[in-house]
Biopython code that builds the backbone (N, CA, C, O; Angstrom):
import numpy as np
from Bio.PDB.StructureBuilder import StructureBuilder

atoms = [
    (1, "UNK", "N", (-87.601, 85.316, -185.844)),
    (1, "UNK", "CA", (-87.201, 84.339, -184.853)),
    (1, "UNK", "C", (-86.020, 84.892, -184.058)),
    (1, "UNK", "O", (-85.010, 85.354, -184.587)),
    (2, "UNK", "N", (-86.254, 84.796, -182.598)),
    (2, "UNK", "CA", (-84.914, 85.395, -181.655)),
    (2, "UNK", "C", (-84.000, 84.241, -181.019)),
    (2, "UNK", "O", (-84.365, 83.182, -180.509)),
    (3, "UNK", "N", (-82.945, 84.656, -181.163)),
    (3, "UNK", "CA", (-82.554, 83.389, -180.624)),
    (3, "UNK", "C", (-82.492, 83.616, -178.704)),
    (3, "UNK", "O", (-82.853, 84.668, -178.176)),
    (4, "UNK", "N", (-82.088, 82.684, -178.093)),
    (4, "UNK", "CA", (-82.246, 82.790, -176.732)),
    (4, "UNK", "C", (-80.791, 82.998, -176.239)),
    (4, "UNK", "O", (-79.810, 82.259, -176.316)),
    (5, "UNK", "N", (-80.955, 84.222, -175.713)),
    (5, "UNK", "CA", (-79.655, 84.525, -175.091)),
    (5, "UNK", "C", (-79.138, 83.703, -173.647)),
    (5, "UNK", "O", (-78.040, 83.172, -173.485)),
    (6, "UNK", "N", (-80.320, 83.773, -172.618)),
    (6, "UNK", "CA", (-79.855, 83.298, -171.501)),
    (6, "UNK", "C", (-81.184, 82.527, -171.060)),
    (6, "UNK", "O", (-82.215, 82.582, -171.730)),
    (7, "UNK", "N", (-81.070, 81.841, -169.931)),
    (7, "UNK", "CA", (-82.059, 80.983, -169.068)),
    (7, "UNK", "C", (-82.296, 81.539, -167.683)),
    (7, "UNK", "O", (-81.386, 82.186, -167.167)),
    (8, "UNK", "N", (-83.265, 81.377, -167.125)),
    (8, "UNK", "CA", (-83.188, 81.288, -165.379)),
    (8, "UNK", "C", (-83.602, 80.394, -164.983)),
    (8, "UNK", "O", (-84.643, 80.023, -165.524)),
    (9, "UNK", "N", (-83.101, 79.620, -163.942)),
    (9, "UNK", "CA", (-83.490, 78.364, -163.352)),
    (9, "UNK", "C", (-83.314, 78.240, -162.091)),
    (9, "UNK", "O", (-82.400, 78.750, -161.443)),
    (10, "UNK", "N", (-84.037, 77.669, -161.755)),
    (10, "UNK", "CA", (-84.339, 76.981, -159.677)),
    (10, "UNK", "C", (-84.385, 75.643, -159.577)),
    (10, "UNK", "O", (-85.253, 74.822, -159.872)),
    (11, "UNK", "N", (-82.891, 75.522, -158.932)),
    (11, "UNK", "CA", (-82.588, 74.122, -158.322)),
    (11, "UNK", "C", (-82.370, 73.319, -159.567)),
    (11, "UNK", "O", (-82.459, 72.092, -159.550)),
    (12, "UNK", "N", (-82.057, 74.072, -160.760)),
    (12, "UNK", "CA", (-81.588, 73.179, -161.659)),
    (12, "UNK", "C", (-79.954, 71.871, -161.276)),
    (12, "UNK", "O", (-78.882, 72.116, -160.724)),
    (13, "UNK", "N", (-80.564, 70.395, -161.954)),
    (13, "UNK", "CA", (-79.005, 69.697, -161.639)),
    (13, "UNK", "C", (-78.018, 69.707, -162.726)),
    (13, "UNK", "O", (-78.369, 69.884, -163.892)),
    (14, "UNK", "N", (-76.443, 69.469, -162.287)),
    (14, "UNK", "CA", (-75.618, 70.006, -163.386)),
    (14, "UNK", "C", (-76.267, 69.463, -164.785)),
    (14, "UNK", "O", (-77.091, 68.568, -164.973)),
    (15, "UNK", "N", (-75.605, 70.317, -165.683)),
    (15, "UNK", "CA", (-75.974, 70.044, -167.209)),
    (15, "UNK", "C", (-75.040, 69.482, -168.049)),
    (15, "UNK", "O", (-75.453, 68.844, -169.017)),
    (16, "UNK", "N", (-73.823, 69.603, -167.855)),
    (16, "UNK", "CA", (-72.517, 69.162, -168.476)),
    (16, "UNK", "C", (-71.420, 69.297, -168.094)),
    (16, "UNK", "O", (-71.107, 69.991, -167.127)),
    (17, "UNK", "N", (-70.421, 68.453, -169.013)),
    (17, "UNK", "CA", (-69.083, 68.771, -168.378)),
    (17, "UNK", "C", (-68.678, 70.175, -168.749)),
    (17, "UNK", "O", (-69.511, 70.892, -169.304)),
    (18, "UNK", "N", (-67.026, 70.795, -168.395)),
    (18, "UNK", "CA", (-66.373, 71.538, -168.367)),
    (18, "UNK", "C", (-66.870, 72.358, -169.942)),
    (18, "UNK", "O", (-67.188, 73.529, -170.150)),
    (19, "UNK", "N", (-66.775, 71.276, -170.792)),
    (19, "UNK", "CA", (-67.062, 72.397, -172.471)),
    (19, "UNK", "C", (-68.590, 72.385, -172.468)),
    (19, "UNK", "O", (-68.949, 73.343, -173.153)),
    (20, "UNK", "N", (-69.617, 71.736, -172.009)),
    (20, "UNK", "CA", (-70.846, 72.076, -172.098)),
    (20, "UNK", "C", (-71.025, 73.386, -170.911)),
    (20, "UNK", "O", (-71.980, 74.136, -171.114)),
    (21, "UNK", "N", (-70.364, 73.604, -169.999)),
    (21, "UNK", "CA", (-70.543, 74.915, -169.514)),
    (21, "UNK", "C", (-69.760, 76.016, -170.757)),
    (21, "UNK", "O", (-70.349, 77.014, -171.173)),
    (22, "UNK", "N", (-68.792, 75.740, -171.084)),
    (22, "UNK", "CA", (-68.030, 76.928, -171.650)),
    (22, "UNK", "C", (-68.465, 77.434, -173.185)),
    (22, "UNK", "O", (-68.270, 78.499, -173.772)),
    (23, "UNK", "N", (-69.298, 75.911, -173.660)),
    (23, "UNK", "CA", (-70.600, 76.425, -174.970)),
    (23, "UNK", "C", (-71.455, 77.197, -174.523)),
    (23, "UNK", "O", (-71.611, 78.312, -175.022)),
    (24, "UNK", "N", (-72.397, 76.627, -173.185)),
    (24, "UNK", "CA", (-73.212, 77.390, -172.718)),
    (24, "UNK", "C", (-73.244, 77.736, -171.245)),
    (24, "UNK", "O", (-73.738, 77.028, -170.366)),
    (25, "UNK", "N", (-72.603, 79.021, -171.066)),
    (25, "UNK", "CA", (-72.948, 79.514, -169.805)),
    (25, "UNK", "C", (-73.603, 80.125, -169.282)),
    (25, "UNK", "O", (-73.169, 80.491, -168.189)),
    (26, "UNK", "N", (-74.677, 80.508, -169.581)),
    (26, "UNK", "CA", (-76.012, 80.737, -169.027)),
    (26, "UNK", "C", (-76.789, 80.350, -168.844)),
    (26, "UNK", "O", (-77.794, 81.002, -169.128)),
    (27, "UNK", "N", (-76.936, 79.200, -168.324)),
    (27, "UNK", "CA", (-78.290, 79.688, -167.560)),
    (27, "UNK", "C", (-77.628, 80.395, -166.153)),
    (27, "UNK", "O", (-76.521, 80.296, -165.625)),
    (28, "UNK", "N", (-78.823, 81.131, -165.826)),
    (28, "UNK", "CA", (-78.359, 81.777, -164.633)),
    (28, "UNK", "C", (-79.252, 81.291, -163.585)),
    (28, "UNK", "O", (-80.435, 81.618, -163.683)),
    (29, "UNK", "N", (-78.852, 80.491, -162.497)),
    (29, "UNK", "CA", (-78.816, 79.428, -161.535)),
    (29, "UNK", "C", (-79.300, 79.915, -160.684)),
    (29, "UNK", "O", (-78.705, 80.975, -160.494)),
    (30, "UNK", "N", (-80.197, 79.771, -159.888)),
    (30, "UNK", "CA", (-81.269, 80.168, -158.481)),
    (30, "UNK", "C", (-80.650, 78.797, -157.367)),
    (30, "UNK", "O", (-80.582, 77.709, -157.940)),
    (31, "UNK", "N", (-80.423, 78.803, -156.579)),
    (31, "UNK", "CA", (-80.824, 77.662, -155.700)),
    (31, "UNK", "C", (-80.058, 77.678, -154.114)),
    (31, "UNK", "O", (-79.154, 78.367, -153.642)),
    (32, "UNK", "N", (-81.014, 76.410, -153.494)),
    (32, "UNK", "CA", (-80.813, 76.724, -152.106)),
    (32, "UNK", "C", (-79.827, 75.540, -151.876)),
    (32, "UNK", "O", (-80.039, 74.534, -152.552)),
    (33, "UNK", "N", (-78.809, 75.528, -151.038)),
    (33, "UNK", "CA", (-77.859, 74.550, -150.718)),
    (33, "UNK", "C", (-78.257, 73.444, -149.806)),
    (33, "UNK", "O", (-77.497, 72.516, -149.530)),
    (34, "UNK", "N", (-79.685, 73.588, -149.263)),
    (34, "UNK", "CA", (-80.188, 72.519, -148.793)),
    (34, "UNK", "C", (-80.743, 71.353, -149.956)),
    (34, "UNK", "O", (-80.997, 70.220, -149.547)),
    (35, "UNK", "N", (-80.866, 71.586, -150.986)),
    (35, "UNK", "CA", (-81.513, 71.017, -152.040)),
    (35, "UNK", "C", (-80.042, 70.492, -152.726)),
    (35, "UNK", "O", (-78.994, 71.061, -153.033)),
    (36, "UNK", "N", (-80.527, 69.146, -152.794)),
    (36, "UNK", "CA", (-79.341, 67.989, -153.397)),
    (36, "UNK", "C", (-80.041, 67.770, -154.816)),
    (36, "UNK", "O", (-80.364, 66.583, -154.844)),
    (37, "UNK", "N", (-80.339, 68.268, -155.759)),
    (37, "UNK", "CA", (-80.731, 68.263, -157.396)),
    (37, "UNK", "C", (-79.765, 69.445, -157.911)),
    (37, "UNK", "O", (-79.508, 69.396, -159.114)),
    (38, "UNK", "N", (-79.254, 70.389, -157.252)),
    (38, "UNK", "CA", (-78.472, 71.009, -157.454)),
    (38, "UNK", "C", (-76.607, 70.123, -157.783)),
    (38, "UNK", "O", (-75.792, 70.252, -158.697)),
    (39, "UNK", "N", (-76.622, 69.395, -156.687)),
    (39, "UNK", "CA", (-75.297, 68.303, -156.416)),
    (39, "UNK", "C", (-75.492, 67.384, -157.424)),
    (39, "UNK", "O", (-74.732, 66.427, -157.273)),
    (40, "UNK", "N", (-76.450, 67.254, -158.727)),
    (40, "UNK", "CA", (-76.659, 65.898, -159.466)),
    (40, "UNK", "C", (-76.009, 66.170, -160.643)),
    (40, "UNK", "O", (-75.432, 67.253, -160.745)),
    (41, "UNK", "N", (-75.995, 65.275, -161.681)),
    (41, "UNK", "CA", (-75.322, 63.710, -161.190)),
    (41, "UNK", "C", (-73.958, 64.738, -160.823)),
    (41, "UNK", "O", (-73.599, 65.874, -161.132)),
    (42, "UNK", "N", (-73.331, 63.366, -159.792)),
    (42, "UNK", "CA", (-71.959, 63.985, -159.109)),
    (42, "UNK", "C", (-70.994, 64.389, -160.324)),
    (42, "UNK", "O", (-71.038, 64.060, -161.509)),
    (43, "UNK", "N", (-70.096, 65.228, -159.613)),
    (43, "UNK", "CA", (-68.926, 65.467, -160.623)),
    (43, "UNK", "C", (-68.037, 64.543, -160.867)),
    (43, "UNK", "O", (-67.428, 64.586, -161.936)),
    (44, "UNK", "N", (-67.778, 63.513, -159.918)),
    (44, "UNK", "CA", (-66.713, 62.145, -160.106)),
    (44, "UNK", "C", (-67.438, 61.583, -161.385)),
    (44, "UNK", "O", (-66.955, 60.491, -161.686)),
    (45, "UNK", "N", (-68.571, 62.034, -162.341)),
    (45, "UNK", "CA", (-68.598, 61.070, -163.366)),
    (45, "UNK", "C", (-69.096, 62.217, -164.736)),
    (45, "UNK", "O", (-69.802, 62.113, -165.739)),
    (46, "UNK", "N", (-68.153, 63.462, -163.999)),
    (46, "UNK", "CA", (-67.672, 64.547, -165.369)),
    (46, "UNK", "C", (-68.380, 65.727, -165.625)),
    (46, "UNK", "O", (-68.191, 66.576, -166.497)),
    (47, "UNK", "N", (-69.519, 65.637, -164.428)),
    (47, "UNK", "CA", (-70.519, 66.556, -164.661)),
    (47, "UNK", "C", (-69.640, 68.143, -163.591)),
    (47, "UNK", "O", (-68.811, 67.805, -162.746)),
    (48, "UNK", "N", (-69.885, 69.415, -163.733)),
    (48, "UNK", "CA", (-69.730, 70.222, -163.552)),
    (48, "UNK", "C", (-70.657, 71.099, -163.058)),
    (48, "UNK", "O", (-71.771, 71.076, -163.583)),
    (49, "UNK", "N", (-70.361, 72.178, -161.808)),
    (49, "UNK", "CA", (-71.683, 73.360, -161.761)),
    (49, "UNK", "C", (-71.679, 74.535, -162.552)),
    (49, "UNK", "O", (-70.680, 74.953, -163.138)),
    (50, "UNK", "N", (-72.439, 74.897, -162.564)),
    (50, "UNK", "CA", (-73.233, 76.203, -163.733)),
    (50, "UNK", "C", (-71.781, 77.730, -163.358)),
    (50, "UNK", "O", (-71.251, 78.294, -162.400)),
    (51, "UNK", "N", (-71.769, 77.734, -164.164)),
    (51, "UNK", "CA", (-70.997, 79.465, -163.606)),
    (51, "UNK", "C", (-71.190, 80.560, -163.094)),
    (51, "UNK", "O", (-70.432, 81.402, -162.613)),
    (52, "UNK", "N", (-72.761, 80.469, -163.290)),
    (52, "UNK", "CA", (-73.621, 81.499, -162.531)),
    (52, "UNK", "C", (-74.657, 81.169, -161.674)),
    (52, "UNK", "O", (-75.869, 81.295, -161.847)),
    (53, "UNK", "N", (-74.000, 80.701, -160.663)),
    (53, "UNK", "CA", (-75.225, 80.289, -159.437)),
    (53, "UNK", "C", (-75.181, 81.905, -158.516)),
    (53, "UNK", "O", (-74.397, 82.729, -158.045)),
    (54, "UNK", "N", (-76.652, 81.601, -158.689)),
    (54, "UNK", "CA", (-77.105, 82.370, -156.929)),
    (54, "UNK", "C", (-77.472, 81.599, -155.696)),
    (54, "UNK", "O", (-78.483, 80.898, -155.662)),
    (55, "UNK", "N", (-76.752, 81.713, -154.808)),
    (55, "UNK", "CA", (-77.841, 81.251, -153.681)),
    (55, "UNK", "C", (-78.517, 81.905, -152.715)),
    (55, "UNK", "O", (-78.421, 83.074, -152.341)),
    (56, "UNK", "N", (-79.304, 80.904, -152.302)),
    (56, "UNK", "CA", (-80.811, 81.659, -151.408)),
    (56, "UNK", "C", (-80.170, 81.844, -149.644)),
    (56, "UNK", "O", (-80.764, 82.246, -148.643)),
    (57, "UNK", "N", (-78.374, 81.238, -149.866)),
    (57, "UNK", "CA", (-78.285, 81.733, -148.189)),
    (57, "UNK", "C", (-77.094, 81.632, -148.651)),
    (57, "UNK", "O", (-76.751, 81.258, -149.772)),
    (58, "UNK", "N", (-76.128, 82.141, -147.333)),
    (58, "UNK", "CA", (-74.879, 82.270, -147.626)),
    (58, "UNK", "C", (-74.280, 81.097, -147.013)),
    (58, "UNK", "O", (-73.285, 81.309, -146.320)),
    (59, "UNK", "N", (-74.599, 80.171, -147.105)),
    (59, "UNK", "CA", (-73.811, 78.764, -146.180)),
    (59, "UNK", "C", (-72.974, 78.074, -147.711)),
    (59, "UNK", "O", (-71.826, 77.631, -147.683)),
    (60, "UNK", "N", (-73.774, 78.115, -148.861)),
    (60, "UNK", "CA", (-73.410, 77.703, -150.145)),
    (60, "UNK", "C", (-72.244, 78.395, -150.696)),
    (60, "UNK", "O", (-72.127, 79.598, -150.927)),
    (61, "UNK", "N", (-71.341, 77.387, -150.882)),
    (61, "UNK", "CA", (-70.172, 77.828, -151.623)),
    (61, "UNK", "C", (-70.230, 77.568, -153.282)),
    (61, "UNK", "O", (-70.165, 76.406, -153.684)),
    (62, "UNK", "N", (-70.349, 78.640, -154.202)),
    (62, "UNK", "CA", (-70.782, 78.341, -155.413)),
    (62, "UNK", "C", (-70.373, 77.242, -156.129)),
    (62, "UNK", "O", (-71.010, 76.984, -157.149)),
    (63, "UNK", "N", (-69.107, 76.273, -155.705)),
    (63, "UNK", "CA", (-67.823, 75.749, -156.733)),
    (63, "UNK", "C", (-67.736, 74.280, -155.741)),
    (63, "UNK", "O", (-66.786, 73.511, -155.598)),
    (64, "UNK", "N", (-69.079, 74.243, -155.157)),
    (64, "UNK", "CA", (-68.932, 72.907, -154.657)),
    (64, "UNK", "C", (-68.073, 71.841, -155.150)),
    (64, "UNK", "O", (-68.316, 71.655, -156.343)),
    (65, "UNK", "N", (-67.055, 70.973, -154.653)),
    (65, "UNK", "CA", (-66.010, 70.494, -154.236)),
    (65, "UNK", "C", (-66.927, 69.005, -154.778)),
    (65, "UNK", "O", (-67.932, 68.917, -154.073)),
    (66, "UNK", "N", (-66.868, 68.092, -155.590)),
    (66, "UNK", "CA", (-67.889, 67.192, -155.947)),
    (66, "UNK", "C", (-67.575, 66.234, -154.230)),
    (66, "UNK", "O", (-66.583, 66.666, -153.642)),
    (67, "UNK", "N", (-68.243, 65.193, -153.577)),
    (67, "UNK", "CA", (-67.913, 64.439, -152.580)),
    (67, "UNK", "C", (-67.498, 63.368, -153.146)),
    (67, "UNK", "O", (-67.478, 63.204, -154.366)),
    (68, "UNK", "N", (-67.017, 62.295, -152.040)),
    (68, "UNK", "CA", (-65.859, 61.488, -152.840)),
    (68, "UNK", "C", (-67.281, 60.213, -152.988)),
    (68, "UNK", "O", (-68.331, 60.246, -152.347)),
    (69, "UNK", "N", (-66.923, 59.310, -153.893)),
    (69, "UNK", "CA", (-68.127, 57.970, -154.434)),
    (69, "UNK", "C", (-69.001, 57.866, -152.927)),
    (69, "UNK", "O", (-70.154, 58.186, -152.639)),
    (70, "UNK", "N", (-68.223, 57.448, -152.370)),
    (70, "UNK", "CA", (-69.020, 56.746, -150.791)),
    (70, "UNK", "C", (-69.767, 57.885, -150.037)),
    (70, "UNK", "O", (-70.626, 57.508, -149.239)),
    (71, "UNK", "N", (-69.568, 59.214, -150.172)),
    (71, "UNK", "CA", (-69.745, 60.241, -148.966)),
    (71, "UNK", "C", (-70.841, 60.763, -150.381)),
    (71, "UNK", "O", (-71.680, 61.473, -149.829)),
    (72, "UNK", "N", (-71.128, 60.720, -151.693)),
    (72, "UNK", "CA", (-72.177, 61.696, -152.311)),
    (72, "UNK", "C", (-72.902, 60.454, -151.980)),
    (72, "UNK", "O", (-73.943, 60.881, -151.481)),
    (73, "UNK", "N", (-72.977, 58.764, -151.962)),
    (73, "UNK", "CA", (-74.302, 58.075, -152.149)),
    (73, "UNK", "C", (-75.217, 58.319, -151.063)),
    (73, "UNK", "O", (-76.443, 58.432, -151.039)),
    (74, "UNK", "N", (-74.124, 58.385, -149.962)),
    (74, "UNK", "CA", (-74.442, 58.131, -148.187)),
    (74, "UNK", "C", (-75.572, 59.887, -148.210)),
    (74, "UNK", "O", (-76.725, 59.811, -147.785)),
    (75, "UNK", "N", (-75.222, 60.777, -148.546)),
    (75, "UNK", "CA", (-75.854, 62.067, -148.446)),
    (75, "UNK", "C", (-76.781, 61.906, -149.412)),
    (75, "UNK", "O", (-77.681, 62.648, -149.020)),
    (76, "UNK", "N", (-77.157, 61.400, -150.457)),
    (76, "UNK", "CA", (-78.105, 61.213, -151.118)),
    (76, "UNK", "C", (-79.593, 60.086, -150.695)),
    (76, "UNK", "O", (-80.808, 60.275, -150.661)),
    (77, "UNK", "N", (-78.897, 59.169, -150.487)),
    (77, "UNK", "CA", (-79.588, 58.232, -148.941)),
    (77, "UNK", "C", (-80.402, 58.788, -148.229)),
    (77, "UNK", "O", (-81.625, 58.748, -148.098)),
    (78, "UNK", "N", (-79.162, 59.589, -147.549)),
    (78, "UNK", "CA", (-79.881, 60.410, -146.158)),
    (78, "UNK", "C", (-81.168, 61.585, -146.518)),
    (78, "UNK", "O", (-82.166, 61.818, -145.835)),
    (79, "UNK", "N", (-80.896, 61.998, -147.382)),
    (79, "UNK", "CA", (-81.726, 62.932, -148.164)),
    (79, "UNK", "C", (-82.894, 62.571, -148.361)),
    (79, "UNK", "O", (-83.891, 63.151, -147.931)),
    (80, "UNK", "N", (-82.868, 61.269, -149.239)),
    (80, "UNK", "CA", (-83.818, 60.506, -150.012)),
    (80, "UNK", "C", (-85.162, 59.818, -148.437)),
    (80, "UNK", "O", (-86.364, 59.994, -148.242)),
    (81, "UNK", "N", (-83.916, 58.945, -147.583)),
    (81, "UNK", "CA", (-84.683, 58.475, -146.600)),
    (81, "UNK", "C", (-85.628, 60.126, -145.082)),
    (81, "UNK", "O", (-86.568, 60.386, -144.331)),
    (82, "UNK", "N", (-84.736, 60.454, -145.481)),
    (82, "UNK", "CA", (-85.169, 61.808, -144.437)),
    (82, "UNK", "C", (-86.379, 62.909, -144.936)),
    (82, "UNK", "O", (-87.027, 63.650, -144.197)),
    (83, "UNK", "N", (-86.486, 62.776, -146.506)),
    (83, "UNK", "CA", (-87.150, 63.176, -147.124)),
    (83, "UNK", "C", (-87.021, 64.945, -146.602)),
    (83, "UNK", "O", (-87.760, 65.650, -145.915)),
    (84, "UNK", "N", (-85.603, 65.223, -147.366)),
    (84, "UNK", "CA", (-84.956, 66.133, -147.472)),
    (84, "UNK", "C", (-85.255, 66.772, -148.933)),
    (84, "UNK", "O", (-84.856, 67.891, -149.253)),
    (85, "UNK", "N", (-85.821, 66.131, -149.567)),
    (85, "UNK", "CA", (-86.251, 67.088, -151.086)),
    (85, "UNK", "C", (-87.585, 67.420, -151.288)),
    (85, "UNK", "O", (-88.250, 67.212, -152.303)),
    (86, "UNK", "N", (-87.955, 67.989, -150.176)),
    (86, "UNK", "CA", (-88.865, 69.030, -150.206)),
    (86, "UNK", "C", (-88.067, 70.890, -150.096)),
    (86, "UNK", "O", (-88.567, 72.014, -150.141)),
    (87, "UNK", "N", (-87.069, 70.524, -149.987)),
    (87, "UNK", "CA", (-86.093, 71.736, -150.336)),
    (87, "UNK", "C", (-85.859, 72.057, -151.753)),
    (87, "UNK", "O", (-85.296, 73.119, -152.020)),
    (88, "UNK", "N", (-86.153, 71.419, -152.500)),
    (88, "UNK", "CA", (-86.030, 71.053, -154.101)),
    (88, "UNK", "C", (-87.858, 71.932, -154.910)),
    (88, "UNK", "O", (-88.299, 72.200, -156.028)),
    (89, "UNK", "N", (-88.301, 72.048, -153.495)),
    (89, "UNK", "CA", (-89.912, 72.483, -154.364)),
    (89, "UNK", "C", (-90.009, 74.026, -154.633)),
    (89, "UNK", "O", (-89.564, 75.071, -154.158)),
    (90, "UNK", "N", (-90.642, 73.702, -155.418)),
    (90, "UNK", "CA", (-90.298, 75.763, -156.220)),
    (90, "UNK", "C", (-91.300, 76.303, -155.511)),
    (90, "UNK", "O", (-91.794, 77.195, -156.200)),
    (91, "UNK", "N", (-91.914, 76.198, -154.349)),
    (91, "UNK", "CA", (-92.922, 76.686, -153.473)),
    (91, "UNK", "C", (-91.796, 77.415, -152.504)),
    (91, "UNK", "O", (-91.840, 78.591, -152.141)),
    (92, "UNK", "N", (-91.056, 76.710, -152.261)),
    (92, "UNK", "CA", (-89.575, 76.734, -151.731)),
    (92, "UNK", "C", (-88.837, 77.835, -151.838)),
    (92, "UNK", "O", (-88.759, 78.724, -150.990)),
    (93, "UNK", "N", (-88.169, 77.782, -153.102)),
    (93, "UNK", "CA", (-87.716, 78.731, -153.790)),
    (93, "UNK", "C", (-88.753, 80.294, -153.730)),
    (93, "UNK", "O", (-88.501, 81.338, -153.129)),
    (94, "UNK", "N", (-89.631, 80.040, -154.362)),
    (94, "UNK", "CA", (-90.690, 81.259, -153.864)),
    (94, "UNK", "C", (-90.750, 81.728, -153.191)),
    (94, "UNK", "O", (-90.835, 82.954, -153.266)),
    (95, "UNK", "N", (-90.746, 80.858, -151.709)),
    (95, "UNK", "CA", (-90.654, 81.281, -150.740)),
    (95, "UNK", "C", (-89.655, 82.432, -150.134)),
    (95, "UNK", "O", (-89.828, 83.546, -149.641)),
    (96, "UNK", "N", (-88.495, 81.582, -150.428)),
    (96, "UNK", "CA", (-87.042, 82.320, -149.730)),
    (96, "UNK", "C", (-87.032, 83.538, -150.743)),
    (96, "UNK", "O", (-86.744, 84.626, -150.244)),
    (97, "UNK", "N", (-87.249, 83.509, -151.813)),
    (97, "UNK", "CA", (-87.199, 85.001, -153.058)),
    (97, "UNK", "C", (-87.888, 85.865, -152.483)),
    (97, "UNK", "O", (-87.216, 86.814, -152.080)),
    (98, "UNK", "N", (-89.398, 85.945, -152.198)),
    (98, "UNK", "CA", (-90.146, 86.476, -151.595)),
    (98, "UNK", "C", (-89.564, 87.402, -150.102)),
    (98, "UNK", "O", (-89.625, 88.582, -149.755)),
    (99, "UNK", "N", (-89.168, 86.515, -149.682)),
    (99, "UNK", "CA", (-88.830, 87.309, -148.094)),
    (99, "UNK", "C", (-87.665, 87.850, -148.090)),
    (99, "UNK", "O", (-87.621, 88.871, -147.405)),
    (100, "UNK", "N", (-86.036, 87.354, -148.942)),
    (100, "UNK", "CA", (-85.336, 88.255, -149.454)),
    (100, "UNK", "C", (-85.505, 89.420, -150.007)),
    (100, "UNK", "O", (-84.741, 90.327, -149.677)),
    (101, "UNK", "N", (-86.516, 89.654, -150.946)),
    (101, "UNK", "CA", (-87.451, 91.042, -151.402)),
    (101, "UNK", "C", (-87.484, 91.666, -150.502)),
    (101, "UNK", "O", (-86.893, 92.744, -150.442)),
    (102, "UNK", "N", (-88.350, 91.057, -149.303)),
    (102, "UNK", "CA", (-89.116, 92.037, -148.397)),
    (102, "UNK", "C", (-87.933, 92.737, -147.678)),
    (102, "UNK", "O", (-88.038, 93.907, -147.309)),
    (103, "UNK", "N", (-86.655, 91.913, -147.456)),
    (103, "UNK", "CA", (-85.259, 92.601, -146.464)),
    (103, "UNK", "C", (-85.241, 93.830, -147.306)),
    (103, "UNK", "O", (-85.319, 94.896, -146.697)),
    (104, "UNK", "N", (-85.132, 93.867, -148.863)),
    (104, "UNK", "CA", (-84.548, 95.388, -149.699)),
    (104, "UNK", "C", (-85.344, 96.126, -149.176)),
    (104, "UNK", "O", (-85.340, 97.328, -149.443)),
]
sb = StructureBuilder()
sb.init_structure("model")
sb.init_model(0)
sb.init_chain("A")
sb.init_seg("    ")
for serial, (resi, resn, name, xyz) in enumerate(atoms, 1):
    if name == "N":
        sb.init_residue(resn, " ", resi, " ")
    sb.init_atom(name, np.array(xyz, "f"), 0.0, 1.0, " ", f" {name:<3s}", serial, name[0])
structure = sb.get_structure()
């Protein structure tokens, strides 16, 4: 039996607070900053991001800043009603991996 050293994940949302990252810091994080499952649940209620994010563009700042109560519901809203989480689909992700490849 092996144990599991690390994870990879796409568009995973946070997993824990501050000591559930520092038990486990790996997984190693894929995702695009248009995709709000990444932003979940907010940090105003203890949750934290991964330590090892990649992102799929450079607009994403790894250490996102949690938004304040009123400004994460209102962007989640907008998301939800705009039907903005189709950025969240691993067709998605595939996608942008794929054509990053092709730049090397």
């Amino acid at each position: 039996h092996q144990a599991i050293v690390s994870a990879y994940t796409f568009g995973m949302p946070r997993y824990g607070n501050l000591a559930a990252i520092a038990f486990y810091p790996n997984p190693y994080h894929v995702l695009n900053s248009k995709d709000i499952v990444p932003n979940l649940p907010p940090k105003y209620l203890g949750y934290e991001n991964c330590t090892n994010s990649f992102p799929l563009d450079k607009s994403f700042v790894p250490n996102i800043k949690g938004f304040g109560y009123r400004r994460y519901f209102k962007k989640l809203v907008s998301m939800i009603a705009f039907k903005k989480l189709e950025h969240h689909s691993i067709e998605n992700y595939v996608n942008r991996i794929y054509n990053e490849c092709k730049k090397s």
